[in-house]
C-alpha positions as CSV (number, residue, x, y, z in Angstrom):
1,X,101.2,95.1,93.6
2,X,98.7,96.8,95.7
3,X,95.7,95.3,98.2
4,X,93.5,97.8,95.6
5,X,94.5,96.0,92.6
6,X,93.8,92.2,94.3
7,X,90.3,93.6,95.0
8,X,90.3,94.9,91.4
9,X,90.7,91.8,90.0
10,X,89.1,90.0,92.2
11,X,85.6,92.0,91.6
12,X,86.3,92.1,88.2
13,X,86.5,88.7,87.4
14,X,83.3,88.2,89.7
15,X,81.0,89.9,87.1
16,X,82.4,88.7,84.4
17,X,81.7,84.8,85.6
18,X,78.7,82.7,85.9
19,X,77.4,80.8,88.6
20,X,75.9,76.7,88.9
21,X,72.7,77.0,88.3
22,X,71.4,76.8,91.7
23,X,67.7,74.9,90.9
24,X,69.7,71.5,90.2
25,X,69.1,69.2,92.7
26,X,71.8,66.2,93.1
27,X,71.0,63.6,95.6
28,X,75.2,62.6,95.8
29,X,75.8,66.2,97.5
30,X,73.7,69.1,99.3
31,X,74.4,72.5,98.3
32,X,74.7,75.8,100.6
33,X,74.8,78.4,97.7
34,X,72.0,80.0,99.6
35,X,74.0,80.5,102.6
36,X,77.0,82.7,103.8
37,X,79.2,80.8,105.0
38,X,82.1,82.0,107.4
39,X,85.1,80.3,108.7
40,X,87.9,81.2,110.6
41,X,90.8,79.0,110.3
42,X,95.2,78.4,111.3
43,X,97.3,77.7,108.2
44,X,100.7,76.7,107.8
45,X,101.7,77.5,104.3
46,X,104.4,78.5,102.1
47,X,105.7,79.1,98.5
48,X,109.6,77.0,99.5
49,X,112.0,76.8,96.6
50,X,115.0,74.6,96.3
51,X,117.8,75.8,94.6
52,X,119.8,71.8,93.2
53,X,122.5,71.0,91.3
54,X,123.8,67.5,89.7
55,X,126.9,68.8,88.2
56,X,128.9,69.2,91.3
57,X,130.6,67.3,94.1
58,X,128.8,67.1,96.2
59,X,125.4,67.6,94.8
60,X,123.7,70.7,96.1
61,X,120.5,71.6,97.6
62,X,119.4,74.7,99.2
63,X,116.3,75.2,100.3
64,X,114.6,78.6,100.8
65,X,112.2,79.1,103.3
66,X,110.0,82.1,104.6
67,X,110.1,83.3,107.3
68,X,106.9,83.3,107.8
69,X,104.5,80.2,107.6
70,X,102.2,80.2,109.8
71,X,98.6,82.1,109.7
72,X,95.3,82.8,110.7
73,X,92.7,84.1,108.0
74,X,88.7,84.7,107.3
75,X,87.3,82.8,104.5
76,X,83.7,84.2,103.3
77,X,81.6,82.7,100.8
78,X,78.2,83.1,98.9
79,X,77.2,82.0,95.3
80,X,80.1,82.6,93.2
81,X,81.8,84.7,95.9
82,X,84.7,82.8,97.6
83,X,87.5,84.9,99.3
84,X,90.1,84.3,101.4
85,X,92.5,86.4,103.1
86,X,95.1,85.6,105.6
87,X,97.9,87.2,107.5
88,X,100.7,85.8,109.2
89,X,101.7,87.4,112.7
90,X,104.8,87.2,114.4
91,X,103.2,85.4,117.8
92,X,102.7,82.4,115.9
93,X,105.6,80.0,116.4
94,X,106.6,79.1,113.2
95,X,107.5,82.8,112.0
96,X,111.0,83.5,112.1
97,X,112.9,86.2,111.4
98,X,112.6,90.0,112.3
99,X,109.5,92.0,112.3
100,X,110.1,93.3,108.2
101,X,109.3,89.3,107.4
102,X,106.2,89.3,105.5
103,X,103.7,86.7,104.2
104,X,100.3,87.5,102.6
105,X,98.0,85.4,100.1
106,X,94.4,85.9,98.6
107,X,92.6,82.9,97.0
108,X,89.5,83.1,95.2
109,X,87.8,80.5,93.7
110,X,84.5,80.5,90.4
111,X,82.3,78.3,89.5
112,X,80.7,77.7,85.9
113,X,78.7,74.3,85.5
114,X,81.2,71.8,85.4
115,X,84.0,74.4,85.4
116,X,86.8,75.0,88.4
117,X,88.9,78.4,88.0
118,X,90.8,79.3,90.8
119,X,93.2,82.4,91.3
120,X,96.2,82.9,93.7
121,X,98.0,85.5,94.5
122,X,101.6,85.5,97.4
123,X,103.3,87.9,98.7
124,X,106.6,87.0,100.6
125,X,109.3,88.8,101.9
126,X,112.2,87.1,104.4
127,X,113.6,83.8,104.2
128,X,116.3,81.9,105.0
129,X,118.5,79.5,103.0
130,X,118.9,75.4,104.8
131,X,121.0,72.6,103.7
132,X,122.1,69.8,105.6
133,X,124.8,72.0,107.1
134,X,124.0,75.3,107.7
135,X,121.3,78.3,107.9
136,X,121.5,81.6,106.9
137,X,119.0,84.4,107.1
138,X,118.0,86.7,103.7
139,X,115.9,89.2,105.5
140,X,115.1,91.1,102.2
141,X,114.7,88.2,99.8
142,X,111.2,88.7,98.3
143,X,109.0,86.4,96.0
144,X,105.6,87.3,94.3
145,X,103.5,84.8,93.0
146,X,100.3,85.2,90.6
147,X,98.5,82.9,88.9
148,X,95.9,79.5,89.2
149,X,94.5,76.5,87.9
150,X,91.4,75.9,85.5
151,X,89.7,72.5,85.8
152,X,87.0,70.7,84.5
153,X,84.9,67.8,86.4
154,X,83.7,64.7,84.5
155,X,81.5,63.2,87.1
156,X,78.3,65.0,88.2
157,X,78.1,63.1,91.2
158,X,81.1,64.4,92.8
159,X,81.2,67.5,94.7
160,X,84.4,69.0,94.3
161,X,83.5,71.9,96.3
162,X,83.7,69.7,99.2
163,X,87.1,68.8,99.0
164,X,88.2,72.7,98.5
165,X,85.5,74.9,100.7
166,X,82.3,74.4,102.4
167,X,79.6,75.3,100.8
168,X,78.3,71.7,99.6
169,X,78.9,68.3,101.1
170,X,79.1,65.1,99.5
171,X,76.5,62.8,100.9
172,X,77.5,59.7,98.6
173,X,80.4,58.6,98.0
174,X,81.8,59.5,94.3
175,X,85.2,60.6,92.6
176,X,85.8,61.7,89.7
177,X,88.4,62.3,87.0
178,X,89.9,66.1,86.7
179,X,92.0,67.1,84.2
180,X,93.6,70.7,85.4
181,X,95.6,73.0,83.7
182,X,98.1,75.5,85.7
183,X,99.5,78.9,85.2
184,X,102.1,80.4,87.7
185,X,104.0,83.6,87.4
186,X,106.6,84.0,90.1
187,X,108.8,87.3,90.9
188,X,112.2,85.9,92.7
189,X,114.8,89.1,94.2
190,X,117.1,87.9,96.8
191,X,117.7,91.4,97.1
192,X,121.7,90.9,97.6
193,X,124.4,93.1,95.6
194,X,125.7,90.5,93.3
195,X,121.8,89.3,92.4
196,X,119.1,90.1,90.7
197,X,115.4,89.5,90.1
198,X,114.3,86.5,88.1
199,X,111.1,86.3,86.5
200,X,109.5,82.1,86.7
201,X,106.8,81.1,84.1
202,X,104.8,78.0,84.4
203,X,102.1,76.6,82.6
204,X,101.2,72.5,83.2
205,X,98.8,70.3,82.5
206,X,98.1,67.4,85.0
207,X,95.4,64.3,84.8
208,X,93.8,63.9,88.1
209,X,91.4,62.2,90.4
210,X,89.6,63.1,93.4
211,X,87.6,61.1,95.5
212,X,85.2,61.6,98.5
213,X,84.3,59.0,101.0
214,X,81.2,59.6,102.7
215,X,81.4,58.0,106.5
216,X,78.4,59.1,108.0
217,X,76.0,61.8,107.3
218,X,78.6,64.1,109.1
219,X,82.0,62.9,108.6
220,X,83.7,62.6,105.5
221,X,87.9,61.6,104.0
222,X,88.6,63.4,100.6
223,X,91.6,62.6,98.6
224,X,93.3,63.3,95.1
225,X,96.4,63.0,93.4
226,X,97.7,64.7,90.1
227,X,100.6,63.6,87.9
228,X,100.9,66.2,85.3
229,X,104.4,67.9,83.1
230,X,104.1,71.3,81.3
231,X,107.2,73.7,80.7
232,X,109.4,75.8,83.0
233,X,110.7,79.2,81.7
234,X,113.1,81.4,83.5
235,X,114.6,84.8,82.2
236,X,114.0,83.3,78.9
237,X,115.2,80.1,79.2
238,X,112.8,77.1,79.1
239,X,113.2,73.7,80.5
240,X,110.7,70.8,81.0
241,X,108.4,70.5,83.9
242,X,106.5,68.0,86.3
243,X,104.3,68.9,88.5
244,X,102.8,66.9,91.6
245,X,99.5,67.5,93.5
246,X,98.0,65.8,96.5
247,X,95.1,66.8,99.1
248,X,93.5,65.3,102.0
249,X,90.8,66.4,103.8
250,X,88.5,64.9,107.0
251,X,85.7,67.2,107.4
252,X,83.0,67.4,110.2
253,X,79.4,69.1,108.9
254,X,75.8,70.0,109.9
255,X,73.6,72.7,108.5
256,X,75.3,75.0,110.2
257,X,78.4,74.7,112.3
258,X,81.4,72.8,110.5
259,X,85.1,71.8,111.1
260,X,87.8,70.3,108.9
261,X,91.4,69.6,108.1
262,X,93.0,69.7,105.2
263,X,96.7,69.2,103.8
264,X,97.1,70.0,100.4
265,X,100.8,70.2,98.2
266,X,101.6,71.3,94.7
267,X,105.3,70.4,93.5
268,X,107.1,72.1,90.3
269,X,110.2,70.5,89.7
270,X,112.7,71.3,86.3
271,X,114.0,68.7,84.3
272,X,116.9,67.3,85.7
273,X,118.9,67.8,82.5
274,X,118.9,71.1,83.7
275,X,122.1,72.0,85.0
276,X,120.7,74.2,87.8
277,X,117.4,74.1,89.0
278,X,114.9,75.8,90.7
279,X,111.7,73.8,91.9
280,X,108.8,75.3,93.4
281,X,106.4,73.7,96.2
282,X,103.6,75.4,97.7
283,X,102.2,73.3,100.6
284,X,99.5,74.2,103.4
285,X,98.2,72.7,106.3
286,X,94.8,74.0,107.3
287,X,92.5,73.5,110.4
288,X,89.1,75.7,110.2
289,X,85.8,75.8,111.8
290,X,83.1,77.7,110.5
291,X,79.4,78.7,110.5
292,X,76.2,78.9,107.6
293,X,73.7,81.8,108.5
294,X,71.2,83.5,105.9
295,X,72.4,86.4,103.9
296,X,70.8,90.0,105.4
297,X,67.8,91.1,103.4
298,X,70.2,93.7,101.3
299,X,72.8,91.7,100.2
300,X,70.3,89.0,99.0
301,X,68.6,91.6,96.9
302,X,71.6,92.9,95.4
303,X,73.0,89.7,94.4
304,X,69.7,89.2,92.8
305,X,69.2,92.2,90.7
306,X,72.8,91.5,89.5
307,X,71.6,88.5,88.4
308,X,69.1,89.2,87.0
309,X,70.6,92.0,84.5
310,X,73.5,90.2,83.5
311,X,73.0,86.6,84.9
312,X,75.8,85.9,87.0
């Protein structure tokens, strides 16, 4: 899959969304729709897999790694509009491997009243396989992963944008309850002789709940857990599924400047009737600091004629 066809979804699922209507004031959070808001941030992320097995003696468990962890991206958003896109150069310390190791993600997020859909796309190529015993590289094992979560947010006193972005902040503290549902589609190639690529389908549901505790009028500790099971199918065979999330964030804000850090993982893990599985864990660590400014005079205008044709 090509850069051209991220955008291409990307901008079509813009205009085919709708936004919060912006006129509602809540007194539990303060929005920033009417902002830009830019961030620059350091991520260390990656979509590991864990290759176990019960039926043997010893028990195995490989893990498989990328290469490349580490980033640095640019996260922009306005209204509806919230992009990310991040790289992962070799400098950074945690990037093994040779200089073919790749590792590139694009996250968008949409808002709809009390709606949440998000949409994920990773590219990865170069890991290398750990147990407790040994490591070895595979340079030209490469995963794609496309997919996202849909949720829906009972309480209308909690932000939930806080805990995922920067546009509003929570200035009373509130939680609510979040049911999500999940849909993954991962391409696997280890890209040996005697192997080849799998295709991964999963689809969850998981009862959650988030909850952000307001400090001060500038500091802020978010946190939420999600217990959920769905199903697992694999080159056509299906197998039952649990799924684990957790995120914590501390967040810094004023009007303008802000700073945060978050840790956030989502587990996928088979059955263990199965006799050999493959779970899936995408975990990140992130540390940003960012900026609010007005939007130039053009893109404001733009935005609203959009609007105001088809009422995004």
């Amino acid at each position: 899959m090509t850069l051209k066809l991220i955008y291409a979804i990307f901008f079509t699922s813009i205009f085919g969304c709708f936004a919060q209507n912006d006129s509602i004031q809540n007194p539990y959070f303060k929005s920033y729709n009417d902002k830009i808001t830019a961030s620059v941030y350091y991520l260390d992320t990656s979509n590991n897999f864990q290759i176990t097995s019960d039926n043997q003696d010893p028990k195995i468990y490989l893990d498989l790694i990328p290469n490349r962890r580490e980033q640095i991206g640019f996260n922009l958003n306005y209204k509806i509009i919230d992009v990310t896109i991040g790289f992962a150069p070799k400098f950074l310390s945690g990037n093994k491997g040779d200089s073919n190791s790749k590792n590139f993600n694009f996250n968008t997020r949409f808002y709809y009243k009390k709606w949440m859909q998000s949409f994920t796309f990773i590219n990865q190529k170069g890991f290398y396989l750990s147990d407790d015993n040994i490591t070895a590289q595979l340079p030209n094992m490469r995963t794609t992963k496309i997919g996202g979560t849909t949720a829906y947010i009972f309480n209308d006193k909690f932000s939930f944008k806080t805990l995922v972005s920067q546009n509003e902040w929570q200035t009373k503290s509130s939680g609510s309850f979040i049911p999500t549902f999940t849909f993954y589609y991962t391409n696997l190639d280890l890209n040996t002789p005697d192997s080849s690529p799998g295709d991964l389908y999963v689809f969850t549901l998981a009862p959650s709940y988030f909850y952000n505790f307001v400090i001060s009028d500038r500091v802020l500790i978010g946190a939420g857990i999600g217990l959920g099971a769905g199903i697992n199918t694999m080159d056509g065979d299906t197998s039952a599924l649990y799924e684990l999330d957790l995120n914590l964030k501390i967040a810094y804000n004023k009007d303008r400047f802000f700073g945060y850090m978050s840790l956030n993982s989502i587990s996928f893990a088979q059955d263990d009737k199965v006799e050999a599985r493959l779970n899936d864990n995408i975990s990140t660590l992130k540390i940003s600091i960012g900026y609010r400014f007005d939007p130039p005079k053009k893109v404001k205008e733009v935005y609203d004629k959009v609007n105001e044709k088809i009422g995004i």
